[in-house]
GULUMTOR-334837 format. One record per residue (C-alpha): residue number from 0; x, y, z. Coordinates in nm, 4 decimals. Each point is the difference from the previous one (the first is absolute). Layout:
<loros>
NUM/X/Y/Z
...
</loros>
This chain:
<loros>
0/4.0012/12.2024/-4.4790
1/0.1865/-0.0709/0.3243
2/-0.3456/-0.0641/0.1672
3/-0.0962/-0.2623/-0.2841
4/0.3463/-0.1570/0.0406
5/-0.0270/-0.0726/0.3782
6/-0.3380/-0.1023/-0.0822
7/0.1063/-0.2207/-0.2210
8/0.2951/-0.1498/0.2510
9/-0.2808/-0.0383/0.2578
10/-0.2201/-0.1966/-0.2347
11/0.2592/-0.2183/-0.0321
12/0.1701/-0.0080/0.3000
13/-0.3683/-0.0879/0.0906
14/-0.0456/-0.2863/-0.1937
15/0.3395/-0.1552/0.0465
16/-0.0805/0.0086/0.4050
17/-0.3588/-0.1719/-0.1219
18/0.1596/-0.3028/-0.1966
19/0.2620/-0.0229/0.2858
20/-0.2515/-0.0064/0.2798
21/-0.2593/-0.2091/-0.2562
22/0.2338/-0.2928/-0.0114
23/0.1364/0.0044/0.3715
24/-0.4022/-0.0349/0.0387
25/-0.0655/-0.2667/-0.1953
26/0.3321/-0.1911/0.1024
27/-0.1848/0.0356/0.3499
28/-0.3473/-0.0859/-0.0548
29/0.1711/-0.2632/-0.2600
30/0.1820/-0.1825/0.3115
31/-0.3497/0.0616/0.2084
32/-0.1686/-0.2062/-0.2675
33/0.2361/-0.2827/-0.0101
34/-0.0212/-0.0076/0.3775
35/-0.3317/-0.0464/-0.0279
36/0.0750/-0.3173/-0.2538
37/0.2109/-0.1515/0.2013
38/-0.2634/0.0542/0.3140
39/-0.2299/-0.2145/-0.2340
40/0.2307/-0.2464/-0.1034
41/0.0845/-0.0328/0.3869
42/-0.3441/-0.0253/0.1025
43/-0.0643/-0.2580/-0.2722
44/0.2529/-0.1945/0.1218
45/-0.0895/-0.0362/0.3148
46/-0.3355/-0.1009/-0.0482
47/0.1297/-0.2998/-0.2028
48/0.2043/-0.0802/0.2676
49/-0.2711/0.0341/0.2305
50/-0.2056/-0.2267/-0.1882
51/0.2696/-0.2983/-0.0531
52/0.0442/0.0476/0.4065
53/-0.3430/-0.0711/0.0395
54/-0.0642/-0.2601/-0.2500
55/0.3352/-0.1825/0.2212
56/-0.1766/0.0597/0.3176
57/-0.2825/-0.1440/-0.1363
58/0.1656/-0.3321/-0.1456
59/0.2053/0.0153/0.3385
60/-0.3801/0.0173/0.1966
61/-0.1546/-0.2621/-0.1806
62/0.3340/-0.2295/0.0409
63/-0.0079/0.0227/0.4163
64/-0.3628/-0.0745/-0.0457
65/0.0359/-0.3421/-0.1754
66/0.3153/-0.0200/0.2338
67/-0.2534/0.0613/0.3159
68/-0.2389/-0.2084/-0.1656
69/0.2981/-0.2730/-0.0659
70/0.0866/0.0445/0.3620
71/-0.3291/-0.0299/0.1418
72/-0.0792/-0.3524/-0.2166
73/0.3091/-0.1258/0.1400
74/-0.0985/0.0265/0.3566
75/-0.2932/-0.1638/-0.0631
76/0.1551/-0.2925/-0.1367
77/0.2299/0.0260/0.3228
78/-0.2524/0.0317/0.1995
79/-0.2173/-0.3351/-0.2211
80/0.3230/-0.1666/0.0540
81/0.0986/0.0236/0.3242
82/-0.4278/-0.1223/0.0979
83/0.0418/-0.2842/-0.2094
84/0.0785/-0.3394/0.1713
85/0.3826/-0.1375/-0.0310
86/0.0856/-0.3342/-0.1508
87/-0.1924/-0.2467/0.2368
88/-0.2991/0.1460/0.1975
89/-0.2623/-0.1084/0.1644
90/-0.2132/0.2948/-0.0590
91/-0.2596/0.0236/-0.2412
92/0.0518/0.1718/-0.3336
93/-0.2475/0.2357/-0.1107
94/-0.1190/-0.0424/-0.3406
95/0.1641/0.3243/-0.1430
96/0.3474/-0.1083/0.0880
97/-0.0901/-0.3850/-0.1400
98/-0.0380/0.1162/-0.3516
99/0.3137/0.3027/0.0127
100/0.3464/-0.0701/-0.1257
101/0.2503/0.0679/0.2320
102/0.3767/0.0327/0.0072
103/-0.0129/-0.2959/-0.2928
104/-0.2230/-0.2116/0.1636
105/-0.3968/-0.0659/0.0502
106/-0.1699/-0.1013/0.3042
107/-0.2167/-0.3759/0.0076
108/-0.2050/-0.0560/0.2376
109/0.0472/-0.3507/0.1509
110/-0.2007/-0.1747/0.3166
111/0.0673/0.2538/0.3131
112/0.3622/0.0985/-0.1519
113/0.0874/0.2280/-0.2536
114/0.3157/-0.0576/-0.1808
115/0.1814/0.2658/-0.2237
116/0.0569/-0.1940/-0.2893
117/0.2594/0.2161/-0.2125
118/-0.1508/0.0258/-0.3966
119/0.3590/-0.0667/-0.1938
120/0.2948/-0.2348/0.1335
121/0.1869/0.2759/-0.0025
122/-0.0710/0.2468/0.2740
123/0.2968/0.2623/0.0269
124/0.0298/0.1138/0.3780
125/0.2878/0.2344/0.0756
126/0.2726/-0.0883/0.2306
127/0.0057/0.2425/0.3264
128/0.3356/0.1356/-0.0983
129/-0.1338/0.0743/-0.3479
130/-0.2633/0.2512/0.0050
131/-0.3557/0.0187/-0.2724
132/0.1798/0.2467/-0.1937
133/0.3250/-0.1872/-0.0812
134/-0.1905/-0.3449/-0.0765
135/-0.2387/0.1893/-0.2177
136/0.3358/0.1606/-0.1929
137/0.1703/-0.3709/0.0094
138/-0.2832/-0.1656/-0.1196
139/-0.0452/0.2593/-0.3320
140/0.3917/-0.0576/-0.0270
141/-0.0738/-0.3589/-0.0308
142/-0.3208/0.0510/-0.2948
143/-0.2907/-0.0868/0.1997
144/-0.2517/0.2817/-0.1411
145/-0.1539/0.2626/0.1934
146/-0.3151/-0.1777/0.0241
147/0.1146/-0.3394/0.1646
148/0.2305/0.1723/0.2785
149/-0.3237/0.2145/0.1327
150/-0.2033/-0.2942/0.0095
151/0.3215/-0.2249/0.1984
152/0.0211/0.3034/0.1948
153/-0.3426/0.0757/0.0743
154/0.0504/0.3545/-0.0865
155/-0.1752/0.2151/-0.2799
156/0.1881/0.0275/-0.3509
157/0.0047/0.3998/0.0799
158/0.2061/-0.0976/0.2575
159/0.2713/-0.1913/-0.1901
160/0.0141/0.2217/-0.2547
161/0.0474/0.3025/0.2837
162/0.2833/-0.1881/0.1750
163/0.1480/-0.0835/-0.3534
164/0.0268/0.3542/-0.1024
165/0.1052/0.1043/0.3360
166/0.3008/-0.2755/-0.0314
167/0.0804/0.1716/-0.3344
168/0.0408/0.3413/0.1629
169/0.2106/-0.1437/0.2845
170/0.2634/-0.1270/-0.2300
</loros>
């Protein structure tokens, strides 16, 4: 009888050690498995923010591009402008630059003199002490539309609108 009795207490003791150990076991793998969820959830993560960094690099690439391309349109036009006769020359015009519009005015060809002729009475020149940028801003102040102060300026309506939001910025 003694022998079934410890039996008996060893049976139990036994299976109380089992559920004990059992839970401490799952608690473990339990906490190994929601490691794993929140490696997921991590990695998830950071692929989306992967993918919004490169869809910004991407918008950010094909900005400097137009920006290049901006950049590179403007020097030509420097480069147009600073070939094309001044006010009273006598040297003669080539056809391309008879028929352009340039900084508000047109060229005509006359005898042996060509004459800028400006297109509207009002041509809008800025003073030395005032630079492109502040009579673009003083002109908007004053309504003229975006339109009419590139084509006084002789600059591109990109352009005006750039130094406009630029002059927003500053303030």
């Amino acid at each position: 009888m003694e022998f079934l009795f410890l039996l008996l207490i060893d049976i139990l003791a036994l299976t109380v050690f089992y559920l004990i150990f059992k839970n401490r076991i799952a608690k473990a793998l339990d906490s190994r498995e929601r490691v794993r969820e929140l490696e997921t959830e991590i990695n998830k993560l950071l692929a989306q923010f992967n993918n919004a960094a490169d869809r910004n690099i991407t918008i950010l690439e094909e900005r400097v591009f137009k920006l290049e391309d901006l950049l590179r349109r403007a020097d030509q036009r420097i480069k147009l402008l600073q070939q094309t006769p001044s006010i009273k020359t006598d040297v003669a015009v080539p056809e391309q630059l008879m028929t352009r519009d340039l900084a508000g005015g047109t060229y005509t060809p006359t005898a042996k003199r060509q004459e800028f002729r400006p297109a509207s009475s009002v041509v809008v020149k800025p003073r030395q002490e005032e630079g492109r940028d502040e009579t673009v801003v003083k002109l908007h102040r004053e309504g003229m539309e975006i339109d009419s102060i590139a084509h006084h300026l002789g600059i591109s309506t990109t352009e005006v609108k750039l130094i406009l939001r630029m002059a927003e910025d500053i303030k």
